[in-house]
C-alpha positions as CSV (number, residue, x, y, z in Angstrom):
1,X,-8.8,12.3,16.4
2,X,-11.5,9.9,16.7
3,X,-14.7,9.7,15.0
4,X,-17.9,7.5,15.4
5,X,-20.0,5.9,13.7
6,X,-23.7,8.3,14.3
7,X,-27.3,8.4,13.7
8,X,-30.4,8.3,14.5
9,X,-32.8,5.5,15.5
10,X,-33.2,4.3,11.7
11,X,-29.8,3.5,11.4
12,X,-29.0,6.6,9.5
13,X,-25.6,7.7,9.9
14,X,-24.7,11.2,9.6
15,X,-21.5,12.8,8.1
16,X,-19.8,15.6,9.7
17,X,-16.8,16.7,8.5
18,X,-14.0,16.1,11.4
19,X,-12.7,20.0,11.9
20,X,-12.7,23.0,10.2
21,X,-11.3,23.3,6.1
22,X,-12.0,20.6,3.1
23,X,-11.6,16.9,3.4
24,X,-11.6,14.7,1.2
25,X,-12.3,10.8,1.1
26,X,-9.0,8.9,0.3
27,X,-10.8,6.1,-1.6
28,X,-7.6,5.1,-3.0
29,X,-6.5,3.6,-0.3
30,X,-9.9,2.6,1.0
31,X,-12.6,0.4,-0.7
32,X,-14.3,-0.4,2.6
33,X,-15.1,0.9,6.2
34,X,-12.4,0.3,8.8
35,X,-12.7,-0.8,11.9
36,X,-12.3,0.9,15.3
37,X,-8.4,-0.9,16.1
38,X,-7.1,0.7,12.5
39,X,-8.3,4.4,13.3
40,X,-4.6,5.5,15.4
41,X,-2.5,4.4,12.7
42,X,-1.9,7.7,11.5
43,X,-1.9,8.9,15.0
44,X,1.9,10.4,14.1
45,X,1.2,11.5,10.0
46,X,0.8,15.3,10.7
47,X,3.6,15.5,13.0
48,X,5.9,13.1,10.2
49,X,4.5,15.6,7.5
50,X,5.0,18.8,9.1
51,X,8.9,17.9,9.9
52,X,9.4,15.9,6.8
53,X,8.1,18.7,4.7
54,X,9.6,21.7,6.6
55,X,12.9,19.4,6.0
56,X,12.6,19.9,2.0
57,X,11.3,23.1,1.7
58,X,7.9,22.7,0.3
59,X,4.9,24.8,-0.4
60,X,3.2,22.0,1.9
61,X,2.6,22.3,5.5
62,X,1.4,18.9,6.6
63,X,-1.8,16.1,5.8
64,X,-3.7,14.9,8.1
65,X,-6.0,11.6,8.2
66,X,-9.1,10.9,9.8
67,X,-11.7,8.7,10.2
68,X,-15.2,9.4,9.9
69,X,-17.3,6.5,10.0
70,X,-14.8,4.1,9.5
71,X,-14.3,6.1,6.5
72,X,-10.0,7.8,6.0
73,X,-10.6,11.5,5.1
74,X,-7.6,13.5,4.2
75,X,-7.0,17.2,4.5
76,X,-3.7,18.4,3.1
77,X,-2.4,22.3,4.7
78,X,-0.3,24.8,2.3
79,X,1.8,27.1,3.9
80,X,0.1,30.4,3.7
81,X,2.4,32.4,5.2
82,X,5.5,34.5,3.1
83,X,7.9,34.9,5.9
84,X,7.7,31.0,6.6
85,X,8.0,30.5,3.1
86,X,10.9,32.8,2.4
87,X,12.5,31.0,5.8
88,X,11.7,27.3,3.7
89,X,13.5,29.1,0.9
90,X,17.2,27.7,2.6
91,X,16.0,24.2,3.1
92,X,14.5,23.9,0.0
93,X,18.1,25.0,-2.1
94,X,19.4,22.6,0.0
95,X,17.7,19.9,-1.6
96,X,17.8,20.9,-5.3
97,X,21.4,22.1,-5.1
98,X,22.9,20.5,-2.7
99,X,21.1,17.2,-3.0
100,X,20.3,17.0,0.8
101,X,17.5,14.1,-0.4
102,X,20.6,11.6,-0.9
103,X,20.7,11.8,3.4
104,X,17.1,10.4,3.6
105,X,17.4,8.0,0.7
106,X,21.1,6.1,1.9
107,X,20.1,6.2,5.8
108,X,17.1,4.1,4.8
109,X,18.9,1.7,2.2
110,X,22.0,1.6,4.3
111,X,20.5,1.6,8.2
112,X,17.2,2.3,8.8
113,X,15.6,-0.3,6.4
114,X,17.6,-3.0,8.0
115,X,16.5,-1.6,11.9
116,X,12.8,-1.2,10.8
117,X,12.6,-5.1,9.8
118,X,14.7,-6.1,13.1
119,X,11.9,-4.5,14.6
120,X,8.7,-6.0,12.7
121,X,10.9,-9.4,13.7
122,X,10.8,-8.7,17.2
123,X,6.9,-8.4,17.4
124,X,6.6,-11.2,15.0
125,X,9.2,-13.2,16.9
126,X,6.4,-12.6,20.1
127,X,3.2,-13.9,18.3
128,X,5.3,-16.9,17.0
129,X,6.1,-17.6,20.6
130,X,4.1,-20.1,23.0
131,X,0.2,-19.6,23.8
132,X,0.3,-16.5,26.7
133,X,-2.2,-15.6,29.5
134,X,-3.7,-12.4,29.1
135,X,-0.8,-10.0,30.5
136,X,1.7,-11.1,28.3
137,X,-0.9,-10.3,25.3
138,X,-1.5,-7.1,26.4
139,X,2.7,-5.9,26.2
140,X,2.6,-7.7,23.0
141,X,-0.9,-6.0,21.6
142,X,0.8,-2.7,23.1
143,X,4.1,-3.4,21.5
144,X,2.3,-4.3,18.0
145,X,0.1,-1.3,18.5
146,X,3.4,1.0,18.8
147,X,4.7,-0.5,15.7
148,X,1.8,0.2,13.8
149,X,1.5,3.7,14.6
150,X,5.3,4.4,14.2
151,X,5.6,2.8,10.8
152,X,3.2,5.5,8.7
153,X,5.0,7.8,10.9
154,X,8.5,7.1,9.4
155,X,7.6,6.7,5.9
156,X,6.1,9.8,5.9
157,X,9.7,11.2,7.0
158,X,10.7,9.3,3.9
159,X,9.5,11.7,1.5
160,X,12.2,14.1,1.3
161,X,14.1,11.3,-0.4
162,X,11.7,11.1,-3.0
163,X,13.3,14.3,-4.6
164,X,15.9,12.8,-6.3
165,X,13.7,11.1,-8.8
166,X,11.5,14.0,-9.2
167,X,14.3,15.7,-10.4
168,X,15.5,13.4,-12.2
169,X,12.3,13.6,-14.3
170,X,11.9,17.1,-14.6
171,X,15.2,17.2,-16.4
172,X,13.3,15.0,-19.6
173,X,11.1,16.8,-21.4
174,X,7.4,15.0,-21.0
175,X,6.4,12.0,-23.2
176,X,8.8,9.9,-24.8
177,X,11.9,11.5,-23.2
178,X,10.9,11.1,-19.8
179,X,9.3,7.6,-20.6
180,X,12.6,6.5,-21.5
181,X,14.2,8.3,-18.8
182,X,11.6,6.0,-16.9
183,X,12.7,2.7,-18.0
184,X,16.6,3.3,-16.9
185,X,15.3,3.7,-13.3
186,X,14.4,-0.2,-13.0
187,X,16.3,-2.3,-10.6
188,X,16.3,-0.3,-7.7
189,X,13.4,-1.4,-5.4
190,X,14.5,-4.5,-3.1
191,X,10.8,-4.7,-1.7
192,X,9.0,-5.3,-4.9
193,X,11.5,-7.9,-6.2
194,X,11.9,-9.8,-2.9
195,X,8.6,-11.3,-3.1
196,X,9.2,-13.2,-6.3
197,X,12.9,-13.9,-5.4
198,X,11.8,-15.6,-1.8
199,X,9.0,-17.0,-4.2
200,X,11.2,-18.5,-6.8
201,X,13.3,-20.0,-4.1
202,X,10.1,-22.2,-3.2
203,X,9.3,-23.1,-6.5
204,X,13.2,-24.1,-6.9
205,X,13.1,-26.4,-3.8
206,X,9.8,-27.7,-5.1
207,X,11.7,-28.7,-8.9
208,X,11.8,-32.4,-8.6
209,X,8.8,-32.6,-7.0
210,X,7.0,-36.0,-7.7
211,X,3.5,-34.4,-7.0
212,X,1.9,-31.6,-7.7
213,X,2.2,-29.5,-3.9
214,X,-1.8,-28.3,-3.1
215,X,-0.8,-26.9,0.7
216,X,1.5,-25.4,3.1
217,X,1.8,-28.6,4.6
218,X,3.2,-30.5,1.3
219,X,6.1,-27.9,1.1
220,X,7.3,-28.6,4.6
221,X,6.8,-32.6,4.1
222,X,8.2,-32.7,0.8
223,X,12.3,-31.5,2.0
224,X,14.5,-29.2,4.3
225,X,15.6,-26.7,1.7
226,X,11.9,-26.5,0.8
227,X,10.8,-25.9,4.1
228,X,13.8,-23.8,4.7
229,X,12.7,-21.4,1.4
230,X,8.9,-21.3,2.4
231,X,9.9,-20.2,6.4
232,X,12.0,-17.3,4.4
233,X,9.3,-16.3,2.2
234,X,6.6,-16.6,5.0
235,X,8.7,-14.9,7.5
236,X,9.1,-11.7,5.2
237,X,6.2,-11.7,3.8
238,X,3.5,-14.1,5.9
239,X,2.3,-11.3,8.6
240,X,1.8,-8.2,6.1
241,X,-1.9,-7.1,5.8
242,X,-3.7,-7.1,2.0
243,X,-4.9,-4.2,2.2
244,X,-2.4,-2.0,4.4
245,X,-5.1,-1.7,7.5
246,X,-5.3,-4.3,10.6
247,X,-8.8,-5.4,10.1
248,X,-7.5,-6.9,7.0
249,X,-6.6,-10.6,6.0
250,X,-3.0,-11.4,6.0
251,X,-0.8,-14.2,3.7
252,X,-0.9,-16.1,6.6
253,X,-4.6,-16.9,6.5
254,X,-4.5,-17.2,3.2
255,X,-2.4,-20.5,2.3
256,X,-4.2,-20.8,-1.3
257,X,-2.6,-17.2,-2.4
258,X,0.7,-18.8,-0.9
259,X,1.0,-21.5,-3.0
260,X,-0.6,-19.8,-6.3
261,X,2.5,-17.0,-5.4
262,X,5.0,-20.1,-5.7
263,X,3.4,-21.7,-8.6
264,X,3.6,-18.6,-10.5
265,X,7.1,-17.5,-9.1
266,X,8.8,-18.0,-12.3
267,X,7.0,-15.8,-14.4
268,X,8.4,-12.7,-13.7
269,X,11.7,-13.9,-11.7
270,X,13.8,-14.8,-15.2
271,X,13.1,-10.9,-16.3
272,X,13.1,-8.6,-13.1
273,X,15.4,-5.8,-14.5
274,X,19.1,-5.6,-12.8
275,X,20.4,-1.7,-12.0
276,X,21.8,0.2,-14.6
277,X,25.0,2.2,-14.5
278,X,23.4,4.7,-16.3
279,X,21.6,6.3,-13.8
280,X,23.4,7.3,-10.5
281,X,22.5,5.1,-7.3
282,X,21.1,7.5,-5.2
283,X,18.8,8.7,-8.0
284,X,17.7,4.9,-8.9
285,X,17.4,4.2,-4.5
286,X,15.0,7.7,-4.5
287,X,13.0,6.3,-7.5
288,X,12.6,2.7,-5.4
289,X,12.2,4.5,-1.9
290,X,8.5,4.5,-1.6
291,X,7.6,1.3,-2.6
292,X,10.4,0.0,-0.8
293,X,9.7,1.1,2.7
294,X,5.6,1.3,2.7
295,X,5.6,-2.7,2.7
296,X,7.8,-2.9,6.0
297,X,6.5,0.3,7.3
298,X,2.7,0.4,6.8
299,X,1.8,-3.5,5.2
300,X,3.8,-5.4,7.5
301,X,3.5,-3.3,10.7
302,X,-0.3,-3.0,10.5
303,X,-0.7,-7.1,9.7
304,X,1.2,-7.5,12.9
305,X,-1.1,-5.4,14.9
306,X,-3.8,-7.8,13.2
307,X,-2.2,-11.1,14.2
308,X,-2.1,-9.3,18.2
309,X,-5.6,-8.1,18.3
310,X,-6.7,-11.6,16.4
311,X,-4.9,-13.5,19.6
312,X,-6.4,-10.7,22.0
313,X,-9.5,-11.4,20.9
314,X,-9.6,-15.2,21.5
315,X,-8.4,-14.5,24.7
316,X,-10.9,-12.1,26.0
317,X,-13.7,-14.1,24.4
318,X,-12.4,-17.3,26.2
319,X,-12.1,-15.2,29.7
320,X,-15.7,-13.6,28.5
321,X,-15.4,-10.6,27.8
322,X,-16.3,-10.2,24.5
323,X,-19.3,-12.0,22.8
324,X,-17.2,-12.5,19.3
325,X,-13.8,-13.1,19.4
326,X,-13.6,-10.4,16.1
327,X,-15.4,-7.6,18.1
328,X,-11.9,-6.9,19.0
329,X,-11.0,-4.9,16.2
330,X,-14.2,-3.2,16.9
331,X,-12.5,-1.3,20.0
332,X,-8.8,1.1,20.1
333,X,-5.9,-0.6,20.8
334,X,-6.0,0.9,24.2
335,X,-8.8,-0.9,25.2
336,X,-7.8,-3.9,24.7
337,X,-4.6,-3.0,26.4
338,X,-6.9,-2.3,29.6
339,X,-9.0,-5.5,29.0
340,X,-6.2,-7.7,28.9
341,X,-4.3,-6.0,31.9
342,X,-7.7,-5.1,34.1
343,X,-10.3,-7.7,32.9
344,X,-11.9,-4.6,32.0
345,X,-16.0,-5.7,32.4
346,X,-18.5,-3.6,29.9
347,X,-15.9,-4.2,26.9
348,X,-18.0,-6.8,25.2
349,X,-21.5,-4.4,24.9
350,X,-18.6,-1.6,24.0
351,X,-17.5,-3.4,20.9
352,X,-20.4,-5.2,20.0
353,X,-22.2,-1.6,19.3
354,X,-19.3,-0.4,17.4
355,X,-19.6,-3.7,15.0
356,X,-23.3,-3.0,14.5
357,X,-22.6,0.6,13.6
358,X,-19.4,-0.6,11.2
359,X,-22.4,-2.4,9.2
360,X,-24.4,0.4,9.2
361,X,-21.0,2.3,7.9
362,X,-20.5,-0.2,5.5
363,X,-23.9,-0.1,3.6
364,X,-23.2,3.7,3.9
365,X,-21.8,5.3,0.4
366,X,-19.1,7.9,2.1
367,X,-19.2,11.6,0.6
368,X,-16.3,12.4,-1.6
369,X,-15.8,15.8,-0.1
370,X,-16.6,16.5,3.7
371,X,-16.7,20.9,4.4
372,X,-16.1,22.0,8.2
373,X,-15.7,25.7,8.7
374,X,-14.1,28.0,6.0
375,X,-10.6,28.8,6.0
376,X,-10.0,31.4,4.7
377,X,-5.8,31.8,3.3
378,X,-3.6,33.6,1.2
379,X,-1.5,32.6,-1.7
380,X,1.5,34.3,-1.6
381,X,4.1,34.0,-4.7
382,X,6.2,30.5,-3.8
383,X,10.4,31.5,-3.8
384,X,12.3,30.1,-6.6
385,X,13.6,26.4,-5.0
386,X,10.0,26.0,-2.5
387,X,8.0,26.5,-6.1
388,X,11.1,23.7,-8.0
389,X,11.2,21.2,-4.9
390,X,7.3,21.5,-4.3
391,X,6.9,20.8,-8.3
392,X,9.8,18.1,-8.4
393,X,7.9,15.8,-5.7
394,X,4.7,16.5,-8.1
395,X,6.4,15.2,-10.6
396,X,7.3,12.1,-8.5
397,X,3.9,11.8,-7.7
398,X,2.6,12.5,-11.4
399,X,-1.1,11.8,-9.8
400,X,-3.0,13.1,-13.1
401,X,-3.6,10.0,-15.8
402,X,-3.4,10.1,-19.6
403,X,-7.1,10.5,-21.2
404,X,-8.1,8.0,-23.2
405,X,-8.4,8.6,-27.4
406,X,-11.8,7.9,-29.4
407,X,-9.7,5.1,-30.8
408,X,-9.6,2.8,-28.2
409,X,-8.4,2.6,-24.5
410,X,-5.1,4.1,-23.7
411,X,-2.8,5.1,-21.3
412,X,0.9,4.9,-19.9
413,X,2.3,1.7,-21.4
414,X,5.1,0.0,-19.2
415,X,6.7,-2.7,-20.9
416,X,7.5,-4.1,-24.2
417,X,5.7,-7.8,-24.7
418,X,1.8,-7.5,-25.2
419,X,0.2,-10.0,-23.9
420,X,-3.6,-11.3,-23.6
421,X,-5.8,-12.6,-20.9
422,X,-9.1,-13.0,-19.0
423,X,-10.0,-9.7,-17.3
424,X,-10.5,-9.5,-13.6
425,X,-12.1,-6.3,-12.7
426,X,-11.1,-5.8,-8.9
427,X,-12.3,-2.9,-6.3
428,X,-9.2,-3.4,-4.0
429,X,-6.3,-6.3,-3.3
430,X,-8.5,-8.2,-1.3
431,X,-10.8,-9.0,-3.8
432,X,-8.5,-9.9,-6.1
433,X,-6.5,-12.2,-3.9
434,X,-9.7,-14.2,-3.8
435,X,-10.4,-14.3,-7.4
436,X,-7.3,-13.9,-9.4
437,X,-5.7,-16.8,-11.3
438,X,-2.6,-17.3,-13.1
439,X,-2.4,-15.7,-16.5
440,X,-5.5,-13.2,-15.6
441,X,-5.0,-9.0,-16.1
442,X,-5.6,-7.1,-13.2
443,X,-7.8,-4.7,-14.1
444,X,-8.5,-2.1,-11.0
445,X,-8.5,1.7,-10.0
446,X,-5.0,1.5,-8.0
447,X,-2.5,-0.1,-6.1
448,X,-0.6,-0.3,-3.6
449,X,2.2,-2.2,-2.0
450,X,-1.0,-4.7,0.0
451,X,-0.8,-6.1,-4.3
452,X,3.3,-6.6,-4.0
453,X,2.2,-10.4,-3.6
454,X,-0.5,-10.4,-6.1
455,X,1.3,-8.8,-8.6
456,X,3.7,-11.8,-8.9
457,X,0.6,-13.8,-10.4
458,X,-0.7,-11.6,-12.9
459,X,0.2,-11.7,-16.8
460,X,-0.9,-8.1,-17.2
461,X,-1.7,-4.9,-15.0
462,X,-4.3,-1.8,-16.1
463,X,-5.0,0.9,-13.5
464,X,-7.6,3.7,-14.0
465,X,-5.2,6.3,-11.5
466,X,-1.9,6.5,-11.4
467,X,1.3,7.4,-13.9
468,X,4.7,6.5,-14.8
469,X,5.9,6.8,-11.4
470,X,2.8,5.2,-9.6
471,X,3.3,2.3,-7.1
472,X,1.4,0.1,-10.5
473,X,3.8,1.4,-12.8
474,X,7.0,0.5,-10.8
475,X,5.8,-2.6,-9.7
476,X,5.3,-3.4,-13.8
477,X,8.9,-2.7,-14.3
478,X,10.7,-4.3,-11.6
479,X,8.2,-7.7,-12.4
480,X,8.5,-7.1,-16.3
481,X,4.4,-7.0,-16.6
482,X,2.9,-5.4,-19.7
483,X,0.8,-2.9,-18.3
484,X,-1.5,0.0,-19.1
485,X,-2.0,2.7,-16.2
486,X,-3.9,5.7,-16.1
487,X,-6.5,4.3,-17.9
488,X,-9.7,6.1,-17.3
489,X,-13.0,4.3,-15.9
490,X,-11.0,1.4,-16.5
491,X,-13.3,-0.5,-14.4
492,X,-16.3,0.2,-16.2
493,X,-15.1,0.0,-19.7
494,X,-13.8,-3.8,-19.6
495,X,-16.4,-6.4,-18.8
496,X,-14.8,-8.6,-15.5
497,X,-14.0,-11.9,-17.3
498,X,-13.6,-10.5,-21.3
499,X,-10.5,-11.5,-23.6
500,X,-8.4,-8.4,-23.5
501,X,-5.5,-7.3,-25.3
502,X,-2.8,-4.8,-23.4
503,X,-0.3,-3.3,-25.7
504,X,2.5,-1.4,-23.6
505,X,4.4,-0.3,-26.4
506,X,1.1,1.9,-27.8
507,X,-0.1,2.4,-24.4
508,X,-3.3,1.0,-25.9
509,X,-6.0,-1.8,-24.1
510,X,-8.3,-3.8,-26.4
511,X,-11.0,-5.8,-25.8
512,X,-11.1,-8.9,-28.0
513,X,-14.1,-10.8,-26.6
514,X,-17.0,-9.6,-24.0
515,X,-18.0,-13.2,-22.8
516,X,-14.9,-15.6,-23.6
517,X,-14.6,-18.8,-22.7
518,X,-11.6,-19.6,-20.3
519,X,-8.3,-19.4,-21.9
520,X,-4.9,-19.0,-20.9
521,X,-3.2,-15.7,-21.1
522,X,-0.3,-15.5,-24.5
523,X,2.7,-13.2,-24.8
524,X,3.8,-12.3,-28.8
């Protein structure tokens, strides 16, 4: 469903919500606007949801995405109905008793993982190729485009396989039980570890380097096995977007974040956590699932979709059909499809409108809540395993954060080593790719697998959202960073640049000094 940028002849845009019920604006996963060529991403979500979620037995129905404005809105559907529910009842006893999750978890690890990244190569393999005329962009900007939409699409049919860790939790008691029960789980997520390994292999070819390396270039010059690491590194990681959307940068195009991920590769490689025996593999795979798959399926897919449009659009401005090569990602993906194929004329004044009324977006604040028409449902009692599986994946989720105490700052510690370090207060990843230097916390509202790069960097992690199964809080574990999450107004309690102090252990951030002078980050 499509939604444009409207107004009147000021400039105002108006705000409408996009069909009947509640939605709210998923700022989580949007600090910005997006542009016309990211709004079918989601085109296959509800469909995903309603399957994935009919497949487990949840209270859920399905949740939908769409953008108004530029703006993601979400609207998530419960299933109102008794007899449907008393007909999830089955699926859902499957998955508690029976442990049908384990399906969903091993075919990814075991299959689809490997068939999903065969499939990113392919595209990838297409934009590495020679310079093409304009019908060969437009399979490839089709292809790309396909990609894009079918990778939310399938990690939304993840979710089932998320169970197993919920479970998992639900049989600690809450606090320090299911903390500890927390720190057994670490280990299991190849797609936040690979990052740092594939960086660490650069940094290892680079050992006896002579000089210090300042570019791309100097690792290829300097021998094969370094070029060798940096083409593995680049090749995983090189086309993912930083922020998870298409208009977004990728590594790629940014070679300084490349090397600063090198230099600090070894920080966190010499205590990434190795898999326990203690805790069954399926239940440790169900734990890593998310984070795992959301970088190939969502990161990756939709930075390959950039690096099409990005070529798209020098074509078509070279043929003259756009004014600005970037108003491409100002129209859908099908129209540039058609402009490619059909030298479609009228394109350029098509997209050059919709980038004028993206800036009018932009300096637009968003409303957090958009109401259509009132629906009006029932809550009927949930059976015994939709109410356990629907609270299990809750528990997965664990969406609410600690409150802070008078005495200080405080939330969910992850880690053991506190550390200290300039602050960098961040709205999203981009931001902080630009900004961030070695030794420097992270201080920002959430994240997300666009920061698997950036995290690498960091000496310490504080979140305002999230909890101890948060995308932050794995991340933390899997890269041994001291880190506070679910800190709230984290953002507007520690001054950007300030001396702070995170100590994991009492789940406890202090600030040491409000206007510091530079200093490098220290582990006790």
């Amino acid at each position: 469903m499509e939604r444009s940028a409207t107004g009147a002849g000021d400039g105002a845009v108006t705000w409408e919500a996009p069909g009947a019920g509640r939605w709210r604006l998923d700022a989580d996963h949007a600090e910005r606007p997006v542009r016309r060529a990211g709004w079918d991403i989601y085109e296959g979500m509800e469909q995903a949801t309603i399957a994935a979620y009919g497949s487990l037995g949840l209270a859920t129905q399905c949740m939908r995405i769409v953008f108004v404005n530029g703006w993601p809105y979400v609207q998530v559907e419960m299933v109102d109905d008794a007899v449907e529910l008393a007909r999830r009842e089955s699926h859902a006893r499957a998955a508690v008793v029976d442990g049908s999750w384990r399906d969903v978890v091993n075919e990814w690890f075991d299959v689809g993982r490997r068939e999903f990244i065969d499939r990113c190569l392919t595209v990838q393999g297409a934009l590495d190729g020679p310079e093409a005329n304009l019908s060969s962009i437009a399979e490839v900007v089709a292809a790309a485009g396909a990609l894009a939409i079918d990778g939310p699409a399938k990690h939304f049919t993840l979710t089932p396989g998320y169970l197993g860790a919920g479970l998992f939790l639900e049989g600690h008691e809450p606090g320090e039980p299911r903390e500890r029960a927390l720190s057994t789980l670490g280990g299991a997520s190849p797609g936040t570890r690979e990052p740092a390994e594939l960086a660490g292999a650069v940094a290892d070819a680079l050992a006896n380097a002579a000089q210090r390396v300042e570019s791309v270039a100097d690792i290829r010059k300097h021998s094969p096995a370094a070029a060798v690491a940096l083409h593995r590194f680049l090749e995983r990681f090189g086309s993912r977007s930083l922020d998870g959307f298409p208009d977004a940068p990728i590594l790629l195009e940014r070679p300084d974040l490349v090397i600063r991920s090198i230099r600090s590769a070894h920080r966190h490689r010499s205590s990434l956590p190795t898999r326990t025996e203690e805790v069954p593999l399926d239940v440790q795979r169900s734990y890593g699932l998310r984070d795992d798959n959301v970088g190939i399926t969502c990161n990756w897919t939709a930075g390959l979709l950039h690096r099409a449009i990005n070529d798209a659009g020098l074509a078509l401005h070279e043929e003259g059909l756009l004014d600005d090569p970037a108003h491409a990602f100002h129209v859908s993906v099908a129209d540039i499809v058609e402009a490619c194929e059909q030298r479609t004329a009228g394109l350029g004044s098509i997209a050059a409108e919709s980038a004028k009324a993206h800036e009018v977006a932009a300096s637009s604040p968003p409303p957090p809540v958009l109401d259509g028409e009132r629906i009006r449902r029932s809550k009927p009692e949930l059976p015994t395993y939709v109410a356990r599986a629907t609270s299990a994946l809750m528990t997965y989720s664990e969406p609410v954060p600690r409150q802070a105490s008078d005495a200080g700052t405080r939330g969910i510690g992850v880690g053991n080593a506190r550390v200290q370090g300039r602050a960098v207060v961040a709205d999203d990843a981009i931001e902080a790719s630009q900004r961030l230097d070695p030794d420097d916390i992270l201080v920002t509202k959430v994240t997300d697998s666009a920061f698997n790069v950036l995290l690498t960097q960091v000496a310490g992690l504080v979140t305002e959202h999230g909890g101890g199964m948060s995308h932050a809080a794995l991340m933390a574990r899997e890269l041994g960073i001291p880190a506070i999450i679910g800190v709230p107004a984290a953002m507007s309690q520690v001054p950007d640049g300030a001396l702070i102090e995170l100590d994991p252990v009492e789940g406890f951030l202090r600030i040491i000094d409000a206007d510091p002078p530079r200093g490098a980050a220290k582990e006790r």
